[in-house]
C-alpha positions in Angstrom: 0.0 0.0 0.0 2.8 2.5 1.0 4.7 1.7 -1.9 1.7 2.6 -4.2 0.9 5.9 -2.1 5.3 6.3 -2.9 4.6 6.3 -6.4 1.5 8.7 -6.8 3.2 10.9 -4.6 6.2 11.0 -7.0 4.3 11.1 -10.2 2.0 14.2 -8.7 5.1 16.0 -8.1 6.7 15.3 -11.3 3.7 16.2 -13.1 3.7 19.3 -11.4 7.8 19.9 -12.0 6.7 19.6 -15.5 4.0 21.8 -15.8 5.8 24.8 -13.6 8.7 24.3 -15.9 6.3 24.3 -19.1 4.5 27.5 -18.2 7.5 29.2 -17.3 8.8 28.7 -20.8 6.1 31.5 -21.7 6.4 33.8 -18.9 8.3 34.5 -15.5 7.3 33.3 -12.2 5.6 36.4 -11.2 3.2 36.2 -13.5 2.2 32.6 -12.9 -0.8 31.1 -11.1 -1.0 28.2 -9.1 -4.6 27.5 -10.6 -2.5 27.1 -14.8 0.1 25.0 -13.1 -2.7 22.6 -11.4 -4.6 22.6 -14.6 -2.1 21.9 -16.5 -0.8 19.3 -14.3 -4.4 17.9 -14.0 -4.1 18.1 -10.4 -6.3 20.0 -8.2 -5.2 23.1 -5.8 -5.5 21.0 -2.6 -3.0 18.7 -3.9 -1.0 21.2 -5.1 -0.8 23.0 -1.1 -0.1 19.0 0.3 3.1 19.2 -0.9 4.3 22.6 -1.6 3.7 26.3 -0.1 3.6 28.3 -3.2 5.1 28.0 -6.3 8.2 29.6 -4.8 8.6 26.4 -3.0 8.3 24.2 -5.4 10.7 26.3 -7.9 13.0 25.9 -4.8 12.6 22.4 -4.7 13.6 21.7 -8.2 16.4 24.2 -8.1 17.6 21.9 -5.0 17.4 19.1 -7.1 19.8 19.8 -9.3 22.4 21.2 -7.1 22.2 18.4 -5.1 22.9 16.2 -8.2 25.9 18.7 -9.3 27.5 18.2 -6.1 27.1 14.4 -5.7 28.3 14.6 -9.2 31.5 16.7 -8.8 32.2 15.1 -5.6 33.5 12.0 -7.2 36.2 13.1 -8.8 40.2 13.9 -8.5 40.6 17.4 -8.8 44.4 17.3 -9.7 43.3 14.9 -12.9 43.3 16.7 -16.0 41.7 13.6 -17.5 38.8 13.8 -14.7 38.3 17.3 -15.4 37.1 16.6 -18.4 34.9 13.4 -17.7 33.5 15.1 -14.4 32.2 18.0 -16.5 31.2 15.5 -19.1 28.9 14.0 -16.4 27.4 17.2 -15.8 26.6 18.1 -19.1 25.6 14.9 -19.8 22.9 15.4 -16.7 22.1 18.6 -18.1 21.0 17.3 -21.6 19.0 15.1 -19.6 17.0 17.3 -17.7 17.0 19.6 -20.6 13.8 21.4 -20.3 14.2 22.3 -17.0 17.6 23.1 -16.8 16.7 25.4 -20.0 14.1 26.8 -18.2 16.3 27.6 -15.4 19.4 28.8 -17.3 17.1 30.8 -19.6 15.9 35.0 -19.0 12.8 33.1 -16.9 15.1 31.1 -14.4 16.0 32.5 -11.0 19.1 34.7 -10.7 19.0 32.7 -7.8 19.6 29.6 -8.7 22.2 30.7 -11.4 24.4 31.9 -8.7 24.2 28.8 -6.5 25.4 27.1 -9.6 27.7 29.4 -9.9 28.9 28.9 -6.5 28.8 25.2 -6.4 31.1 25.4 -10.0 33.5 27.7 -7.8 34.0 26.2 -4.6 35.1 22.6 -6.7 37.3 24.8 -9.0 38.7 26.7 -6.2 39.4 22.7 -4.8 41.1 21.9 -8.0 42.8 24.8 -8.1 44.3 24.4 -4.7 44.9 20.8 -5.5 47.7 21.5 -8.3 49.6 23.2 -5.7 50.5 26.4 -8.3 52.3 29.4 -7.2 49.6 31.9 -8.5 50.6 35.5 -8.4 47.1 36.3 -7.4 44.3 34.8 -5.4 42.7 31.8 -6.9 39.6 32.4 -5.9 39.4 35.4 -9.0 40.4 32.1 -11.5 37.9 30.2 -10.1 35.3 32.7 -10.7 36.3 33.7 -13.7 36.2 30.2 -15.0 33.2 29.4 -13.4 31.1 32.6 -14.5 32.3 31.7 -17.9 31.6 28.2 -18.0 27.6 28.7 -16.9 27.5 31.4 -20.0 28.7 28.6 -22.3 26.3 26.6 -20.8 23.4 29.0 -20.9 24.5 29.5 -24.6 24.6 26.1 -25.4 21.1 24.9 -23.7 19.6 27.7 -25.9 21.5 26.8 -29.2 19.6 23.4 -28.9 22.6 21.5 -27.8 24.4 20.9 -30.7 27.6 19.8 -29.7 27.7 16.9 -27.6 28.7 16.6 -23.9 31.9 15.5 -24.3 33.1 18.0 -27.4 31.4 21.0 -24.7 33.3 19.8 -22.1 36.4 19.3 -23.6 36.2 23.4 -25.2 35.4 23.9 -21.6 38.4 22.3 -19.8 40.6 23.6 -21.9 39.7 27.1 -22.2 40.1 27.0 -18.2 43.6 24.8 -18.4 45.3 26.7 -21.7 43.2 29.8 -22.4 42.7 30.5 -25.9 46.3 29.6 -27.1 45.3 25.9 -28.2 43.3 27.3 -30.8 45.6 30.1 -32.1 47.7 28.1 -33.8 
């Protein structure tokens, strides 16, 4: 019985997820009613309030989500591997093409400023590890490396998810990597 209660639980939060994320591909948050997202969820307004406050909360549950996920993800990995570099940011892109429409949605002009910092943040505190990992003499702070490469990674990003993701994971990851690693002299050549 529990386990049955488990799963429409799940699938009346997903089908929510979905629809937030569906009307918010037409307009911004603000502008958003509980009463479209229930409808177009097919779920009714006192379901809706059993498992979330407002929409806020609910955003803020799937922007949780997926920095969670980013985290387990980058976790994993040896900083001071080039190699790993690469295949952990692989991984991520590879989880962003999977939750493409909502990670669209919340990379795109709708999405919470918000959440694009915390992704931000979460990018920079690992690079700021792997930084510190190589052991380099910087003549500056790392910490203005790792934001700098971390602010310009989640603009790639952004630019990618709304190019249709073209390239695949592993060719984005790779540009990525190495325009942190080399800079632009690779491909001046």
């Amino acid at each position: 019985m529990s386990s049955k209660l488990d799963r429409r639980i799940k699938y009346t939060q997903l089908a929510l997820k979905e629809s937030l994320m569906k009307v918010m591909q037409e307009k911004p948050l603000t502008k958003i009613t509980i009463k479209e997202v229930c409808e177009l969820a097919d779920i009714n307004r006192s379901t809706f309030y059993s498992h979330y406050t407002d929409l806020y909360d609910l955003l803020n549950q799937i922007e949780n989500t997926i920095i969670e996920d980013m985290n387990k993800t980058l976790s994993l990995y040896n900083y001071t591997k080039n190699e790993e570099a690469i295949e952990m940011t692989e991984k991520l892109l590879e989880y962003i093409v999977q939750n493409r429409e909502s990670c669209q949605m919340l990379f795109s002009e709708y999405g919470n400023p918000n959440f694009q910092k915390k992704v931000m943040m979460v990018a920079h505190k690992h690079l700021l590890k792997s930084l510190i990992a190589d052991n380099k003499d910087f003549p500056f702070n790392p910490e203005y490396l790792s934001m700098f490469i971390a602010n310009g990674s989640i603009h790639i990003v952004q630019h990618w998810l709304k190019n249709g993701l073209k390239e695949s994971p592993k060719e984005m990851a790779k540009l990525m990597i190495t325009l942190a690693t080399e800079g632009l002299s690779p491909f001046q050549q």
